[in-house]
C-alpha positions in Angstrom: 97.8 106.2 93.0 95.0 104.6 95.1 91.2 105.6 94.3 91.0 105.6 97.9 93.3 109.1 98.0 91.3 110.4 95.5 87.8 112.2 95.1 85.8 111.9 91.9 86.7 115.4 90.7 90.2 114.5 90.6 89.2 111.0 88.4 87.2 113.1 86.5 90.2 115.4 85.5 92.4 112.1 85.1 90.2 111.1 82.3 90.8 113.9 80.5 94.1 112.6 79.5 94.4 109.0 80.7 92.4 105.9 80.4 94.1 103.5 82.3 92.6 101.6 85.5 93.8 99.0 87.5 92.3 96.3 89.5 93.7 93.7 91.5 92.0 90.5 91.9 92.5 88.9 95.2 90.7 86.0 97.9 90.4 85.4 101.3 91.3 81.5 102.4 93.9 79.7 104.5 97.5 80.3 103.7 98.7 78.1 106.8 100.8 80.6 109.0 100.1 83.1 106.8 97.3 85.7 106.3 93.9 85.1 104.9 94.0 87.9 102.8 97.5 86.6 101.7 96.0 87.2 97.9 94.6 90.4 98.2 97.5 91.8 100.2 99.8 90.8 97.1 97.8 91.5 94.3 97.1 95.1 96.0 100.0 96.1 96.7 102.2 95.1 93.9 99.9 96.9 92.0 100.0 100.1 93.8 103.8 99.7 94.1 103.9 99.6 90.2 101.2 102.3 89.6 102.3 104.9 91.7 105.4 106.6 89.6 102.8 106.0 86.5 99.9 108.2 88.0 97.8 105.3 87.0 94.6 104.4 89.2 94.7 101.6 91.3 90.9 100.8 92.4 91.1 98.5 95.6 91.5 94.9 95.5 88.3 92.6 95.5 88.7 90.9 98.3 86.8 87.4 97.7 87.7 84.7 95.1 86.8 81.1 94.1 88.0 79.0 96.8 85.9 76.0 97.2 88.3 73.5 97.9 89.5 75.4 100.9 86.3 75.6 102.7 86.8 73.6 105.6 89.6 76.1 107.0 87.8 78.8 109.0 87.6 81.8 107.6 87.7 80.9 104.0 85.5 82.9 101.7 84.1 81.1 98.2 82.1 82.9 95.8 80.4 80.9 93.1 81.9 81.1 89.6 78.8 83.1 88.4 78.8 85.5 91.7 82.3 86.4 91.0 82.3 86.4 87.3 79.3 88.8 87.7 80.8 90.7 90.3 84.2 91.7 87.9 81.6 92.4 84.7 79.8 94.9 86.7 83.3 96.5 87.9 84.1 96.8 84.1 81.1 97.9 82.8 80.9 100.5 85.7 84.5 101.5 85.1 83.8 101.9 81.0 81.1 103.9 81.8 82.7 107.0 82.8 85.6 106.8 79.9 87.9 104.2 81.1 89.5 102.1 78.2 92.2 100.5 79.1 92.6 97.8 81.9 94.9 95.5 83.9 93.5 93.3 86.0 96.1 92.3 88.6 95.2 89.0 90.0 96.9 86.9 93.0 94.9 84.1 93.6 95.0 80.9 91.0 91.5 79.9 91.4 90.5 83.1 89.7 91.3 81.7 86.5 87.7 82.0 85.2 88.1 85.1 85.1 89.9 85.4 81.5 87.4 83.4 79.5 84.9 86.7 81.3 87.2 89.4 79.7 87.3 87.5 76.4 83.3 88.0 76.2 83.2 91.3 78.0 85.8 92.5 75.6 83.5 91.2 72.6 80.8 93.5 73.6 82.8 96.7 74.4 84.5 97.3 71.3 87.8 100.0 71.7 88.8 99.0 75.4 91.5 96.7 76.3 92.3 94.2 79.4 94.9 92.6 80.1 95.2 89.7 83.1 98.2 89.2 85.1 98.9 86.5 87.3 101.6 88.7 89.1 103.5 85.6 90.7 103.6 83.5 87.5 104.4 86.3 85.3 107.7 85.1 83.2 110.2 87.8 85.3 108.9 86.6 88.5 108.5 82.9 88.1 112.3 83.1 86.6 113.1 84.6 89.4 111.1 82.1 92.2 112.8 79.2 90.1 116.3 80.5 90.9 115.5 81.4 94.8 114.0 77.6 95.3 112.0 75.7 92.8 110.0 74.3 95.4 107.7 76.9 96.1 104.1 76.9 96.2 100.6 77.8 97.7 101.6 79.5 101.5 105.2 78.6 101.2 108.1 80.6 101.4 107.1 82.9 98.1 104.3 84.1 99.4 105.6 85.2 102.7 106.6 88.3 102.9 106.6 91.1 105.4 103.3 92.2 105.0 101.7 89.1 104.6 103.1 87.2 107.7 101.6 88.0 111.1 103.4 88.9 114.5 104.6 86.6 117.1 103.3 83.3 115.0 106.3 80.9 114.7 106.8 79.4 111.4 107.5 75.7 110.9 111.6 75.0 110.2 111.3 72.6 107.5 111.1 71.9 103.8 107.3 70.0 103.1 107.1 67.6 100.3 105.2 69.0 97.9 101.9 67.7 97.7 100.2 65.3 95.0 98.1 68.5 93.3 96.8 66.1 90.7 95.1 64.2 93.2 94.2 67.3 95.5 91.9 68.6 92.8 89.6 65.5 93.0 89.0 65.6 96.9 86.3 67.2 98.4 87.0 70.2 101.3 87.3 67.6 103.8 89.9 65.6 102.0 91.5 68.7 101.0 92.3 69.6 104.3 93.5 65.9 105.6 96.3 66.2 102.8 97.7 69.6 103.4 97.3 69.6 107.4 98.4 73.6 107.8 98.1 74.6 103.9 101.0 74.3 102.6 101.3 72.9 99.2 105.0 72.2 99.3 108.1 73.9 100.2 109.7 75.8 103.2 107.8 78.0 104.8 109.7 81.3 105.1 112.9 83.1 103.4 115.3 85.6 104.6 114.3 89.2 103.7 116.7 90.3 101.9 115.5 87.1 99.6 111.7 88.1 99.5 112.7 91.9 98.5 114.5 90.9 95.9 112.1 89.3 94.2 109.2 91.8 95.0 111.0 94.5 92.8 111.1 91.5 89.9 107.8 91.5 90.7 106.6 95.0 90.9 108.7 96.1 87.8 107.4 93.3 85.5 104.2 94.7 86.6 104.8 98.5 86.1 105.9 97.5 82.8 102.5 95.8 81.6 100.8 98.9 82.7 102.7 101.4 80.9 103.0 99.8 77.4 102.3 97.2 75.0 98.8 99.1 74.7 97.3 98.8 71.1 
């Protein structure tokens, strides 16, 4: 269940007997063709998807990541690594506050890494609560799964295109794109960056039949549902 459907009262009364939150982590950059909020869309809603049938909160997705390299593509948002570390400290120590314990932090956007070295120390001051992070699209069930579809799949390719993150009446490029020197990606600056990927595609095609994508959205949202029910100490 979404926070947003719910009133504190009702939160209030959850806590009772539950102590299980969940927030997904998400950014808003280029995805080529793609939405911005590509990340957030994902992380949000395979989260929700896996929460409902568990009762279990699902607070909504923060929306802004750590994106530098993508700068030069309008519309992309970077926070700095302390901004955004502090930002997901406060959400947790906000969170604990009123007796929730146990926490997964759905996250759809790579750069967010830092984040897991934060939960390590916030976890050292908060003694009896538990988080775990979850890349959602490199978990083992899902990666299997993107490996079998195409192994050439990447950054606003084909696996992250789904209904909901694709936008109307915008015509998708009929090819397969090398995929691009990552490596050597990482040492540009945002100007650079953009000269090598042209759209923003890393590497692969760009789209999937449907029936393709759904399939691997219920590897996806069941891997998920199953880290929030169990394997809780």
């Amino acid at each position: 269940m979404n926070i947003a459907d719910m009133h504190w009262q009702q939160v209030a009364d959850y806590l009772k007997n539950d102590d299980r939150a969940v927030l997904p982590l998400g950014s808003t950059e280029q995805h080529a063709y793609l939405s911005l909020a590509t990340d957030t869309i994902l992380s949000s809603k395979v989260a929700s998807d896996a929460a409902e049938p568990l009762g279990v909160p699902v607070f909504p997705g923060l929306p802004y990541g750590l994106t530098p390299y993508f700068l030069d593509y309008p519309g992309s948002v970077n926070l700095r690594v302390e901004t955004y570390l502090n930002i997901v400290e406060d959400i947790l120590n906000s969170l604990e506050h009123v007796g929730f314990r146990r926490f997964v932090i759905v996250n759809g956007h790579g750069g967010n890494r830092p984040v897991e070295g934060k939960v390590l120390e916030w976890l050292a001051a908060h003694r009896g609560c538990q988080v775990k992070v979850h890349h959602w699209w490199q978990a083992p069930n899902v990666w299997q799964k993107v490996q079998d579809i195409d192994p050439l799949a990447s950054h606003a390719s084909w696996m992250e295109n789904f209904p909901w993150t694709r936008l109307a009446d915008v015509a998708l490029p009929q090819k397969r794109k090398p995929m691009t020197d990552l490596a050597l990606m990482r040492q540009q600056d945002p100007g650079e960056v953009k000269k090598m990927l042209a759209e923003g595609n890393f590497g692969g095609e760009f789209a999937k039949a449907d029936e393709v994508m759904l399939a691997l959205w219920e590897v996806a949202v069941a891997e998920t549902r199953e880290l929030i029910a169990g394997g809780w100490a």
